[in-house]
C-alpha positions, 0 to 999 in steps of 0.5 A: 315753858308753860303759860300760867293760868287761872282755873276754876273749879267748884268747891267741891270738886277741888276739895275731893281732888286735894283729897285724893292727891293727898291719898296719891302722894301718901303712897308714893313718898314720905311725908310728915304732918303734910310736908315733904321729908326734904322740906322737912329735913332742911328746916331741921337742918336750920336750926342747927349751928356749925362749920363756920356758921354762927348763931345768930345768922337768921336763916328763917326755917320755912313755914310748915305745911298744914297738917294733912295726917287726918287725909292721909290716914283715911285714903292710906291703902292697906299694905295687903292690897299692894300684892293684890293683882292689879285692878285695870280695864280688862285692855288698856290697849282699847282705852289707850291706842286710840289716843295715842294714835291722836295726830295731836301726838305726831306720827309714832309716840311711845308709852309705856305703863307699869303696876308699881307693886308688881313690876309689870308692864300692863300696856305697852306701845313703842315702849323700848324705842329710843326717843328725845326725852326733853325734860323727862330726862330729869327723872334719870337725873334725880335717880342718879343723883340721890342714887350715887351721892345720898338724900342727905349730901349737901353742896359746899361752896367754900372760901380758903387761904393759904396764908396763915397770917395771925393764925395761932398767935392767940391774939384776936385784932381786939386785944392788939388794938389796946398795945397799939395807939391809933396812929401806929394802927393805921401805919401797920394797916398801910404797911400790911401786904393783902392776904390772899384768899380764894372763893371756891364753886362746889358746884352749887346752882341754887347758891343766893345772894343771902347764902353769899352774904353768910359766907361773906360775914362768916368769912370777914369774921375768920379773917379778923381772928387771924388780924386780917383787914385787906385781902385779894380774892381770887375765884376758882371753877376748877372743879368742872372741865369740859365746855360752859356753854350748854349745846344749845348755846346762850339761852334764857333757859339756862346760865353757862355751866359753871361751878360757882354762880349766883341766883343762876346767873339771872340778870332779872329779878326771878332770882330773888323769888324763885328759879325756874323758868326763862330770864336773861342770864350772864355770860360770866356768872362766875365772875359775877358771884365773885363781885358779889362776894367782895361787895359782901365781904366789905360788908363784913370790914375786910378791904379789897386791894382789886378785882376779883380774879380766876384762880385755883386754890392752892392744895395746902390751903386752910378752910376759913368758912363754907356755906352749903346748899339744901340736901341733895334730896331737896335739890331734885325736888326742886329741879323735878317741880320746876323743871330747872335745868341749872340744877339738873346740869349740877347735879349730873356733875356732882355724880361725876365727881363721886364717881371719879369722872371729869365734871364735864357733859361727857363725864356726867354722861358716862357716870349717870348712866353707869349708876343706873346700870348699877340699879339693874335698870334698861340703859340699853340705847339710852344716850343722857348727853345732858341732865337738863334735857335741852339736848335734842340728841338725848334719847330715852326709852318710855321703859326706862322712864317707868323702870325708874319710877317704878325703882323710886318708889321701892320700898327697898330703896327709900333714899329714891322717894324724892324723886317722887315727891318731887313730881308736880301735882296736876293742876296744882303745882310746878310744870302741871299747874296750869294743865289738866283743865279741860273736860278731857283731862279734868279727872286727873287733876289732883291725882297725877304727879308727872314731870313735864317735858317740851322742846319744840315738836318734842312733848313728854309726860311720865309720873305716877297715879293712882289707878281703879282700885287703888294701884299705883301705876307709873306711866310715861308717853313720848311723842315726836314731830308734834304739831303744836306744843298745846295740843300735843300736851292737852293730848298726853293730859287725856292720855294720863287722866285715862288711867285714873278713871 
């Protein structure tokens, strides 16, 4: 993971690089007023009541961004000169391959670069030859995903039973409690069998404690309708198949794959403020956000008779209250800035569920690469074995990751834009935001979204940026046997930067 670090620059040149990140953002994905359309989405969706949330919840809407509508329509390209020819350095190869043959960048990197407008390929070295793509792989990842399952789809995580106990007798526990004297209260409540009821995991990693209390409180109030006071709860992960443990084994930079979790399974406090980046995790996450969950509901006035228990939901079983996470095109965002790998893992599962194909690795692995055979793009010698890129057997080609980028900034196909949005800025934000600082690299800060890859002697960077006169070229360089992560990545940084020159 990356070191943060503090940068500076004068003035002027950070207002002239914002500028100019703004124009870049501006060609490569929706904004609104300065905001991501995602984020935007979402704080819309909030104000919204239905399902079994009730007014009054409080889910705060996030801030918006300040306006950027004045940049954006001065740096905004004509739409004429998108068919224009591309506006490069007479040979790419002159500028590039010198820097490729870095020994910073091991013995064989590849790249590729691509006019976006055009589809062309205008430089090229070892561009379709599988290589470990680290977390680059997420691009495939959030392509699929928005791809198969919509911008719009949202993640639940619901809580159901099977008894329909005080269901339909059209007497809520207020109106029984004036036929009855407390005395005969209590003994009914003591005589009262526990209703059973079942905490199902949709598959949701950005599930939070504050998502849970809603459906904790949305669930006691259900229950209390039907005169419900004591349950059992079960928890039920039925959904995925397949091992939890990533292949990597227990590491910090990932929770066990599990349908139902709560702040990712961190045992520290990063899940209160953010995701992303290492920390310790549980080895039983979702039986942790079951505890959780029981812990809540007692919030809510119902009683728990024990512990909660794994369980599968039984097929008749009324839904009593669900919660569901930011719009799948929020997720990638999130996932691609971050670099988070619990999202990633999520989201190739949930491709595998529209599909039709066990939620499992080799069921993501099989759906995701059959969606993006199905957007025509080069699959040929592709091996996605994960969505996070932990894995060291994942091979991609430098092709492939620019025919995606390429693909998601397609005006025909504006239900890919977040995967661009989502990219980190250079300098900025995300994975990016400590790079690009030095006298090589310093010109594409602001003006590069790329996403990051490292595993160790594995260092990637593949996004977009605007070139000389004004194009948009996606690029993406893989390098194996690195030496050093620092270097390795100070190198990629030159390489990109190149291209905004």
């Amino acid at each position: 993971m990356l070191e943060p670090k503090v940068w500076q620059l004068t003035a002027g040149s950070a207002v002239f690089g914002l500028v100019l990140a703004a124009g870049a953002v501006a060609m490569a994905g929706p904004w609104d007023t300065g905001q991501r359309k995602a984020e935007r989405d979402w704080a819309a969706a909030q104000s919204r009541t239905g399902g079994a949330h009730h007014p009054g919840g409080g889910v705060r809407e996030p801030a918006p961004a300040p306006s950027a509508a004045g940049v954006l329509a001065e740096l905004g390209a004509p739409v004429e000169s998108l068919s224009a020819p591309a506006d490069l350095p007479a040979d790419l190869r002159e500028t590039l391959g010198p820097l490729l043959g870095s020994p910073d960048l091991g013995p064989a990197p590849a790249a590729s670069v691509v006019d976006v407008a055009t589809g062309e390929q205008v430089f090229g070295q070892r561009a379709d030859r599988p290589m470990t793509p680290a977390s680059t792989i997420k691009i495939a990842t959030a392509v699929a995903a928005l791809s198969a399952l919509g911008p719009d789809h949202r993640i639940a995580t619901t809580v159901v039973t099977a008894d329909d106990k005080g269901k339909g007798d059209g007497k809520a526990d207020d109106d029984k409690a004036e036929d009855k004297s407390d005395e005969s209260d209590e003994r009914d409540e003591r005589d009262e069998s526990p209703t059973e009821i079942t905490l199902v995991g949709g598959g949701d990693a950005t599930l939070d404690r504050k998502s849970l209390r809603a459906l904790a409180h949305d669930t006691a109030r259900a229950l209390r309708d039907r005169g419900v006071h004591r349950v059992t709860v079960r928890f039920d992960v039925s959904l995925y198949s397949g091992p939890r443990e990533h292949p990597i084994g227990p590491n910090d930079n990932i929770a066990p794959v599990t349908a139902l979790m709560t702040g990712q399974g961190r045992l520290d406090d990063s899940a209160r403020d953010s995701f992303g980046g290492p920390a310790p995790r549980s080895g039983d996450p979702a039986g942790d956000a079951a505890d959780v969950f029981v812990d809540l509901l007692r919030e809510g006035g119902v009683r728990t008779t024990k512990p909660p228990a794994l369980g599968t939901a039984p097929k008749d079983a009324d839904r009593l209250a669900v919660t569901r996470s930011r719009p799948v095109s929020a997720l990638v965002e999130r996932m691609l800035t971050n670099s988070d790998n619990d999202i990633g893992e999520s989201l190739v599962r949930q491709v595998a569920i529209d599909t039709g194909r066990p939620a499992s690795f080799a069921g993501a692995q099989q759906a995701v690469q059959a969606e993006l055979k199905k957007l025509k793009l080069p699959v040929d010698g592709a091996l996605l074995r994960d969505g996070s890129g932990l894995n060291r057997h994942d091979r991609i080609t430098t092709g492939l990751l620019t025919a995606l980028l390429a693909r998601a900034a397609d005006p025909g196909r504006p239900e890919l834009r977040a995967v661009l949005t989502g990219l980190p800025v250079a300098g900025f934000s995300g994975t990016l935001q400590g790079r690009y600082t030095d006298g090589d690299a310093i010109t594409g800060s602001g003006l590069i979204r790329a996403k990051t890859g490292t595993l160790t002697g594995v260092n990637s960077l593949a996004g977009t940026v605007v070139g000389p006169g004004g194009r948009l070229l996606a690029f993406a360089f893989l390098a194996e046997e690195a030496p050093a992560p620092d270097t390795a990545q100070r190198a990629l940084d030159h390489l990109s930067a190149e291209l905004a020159s």
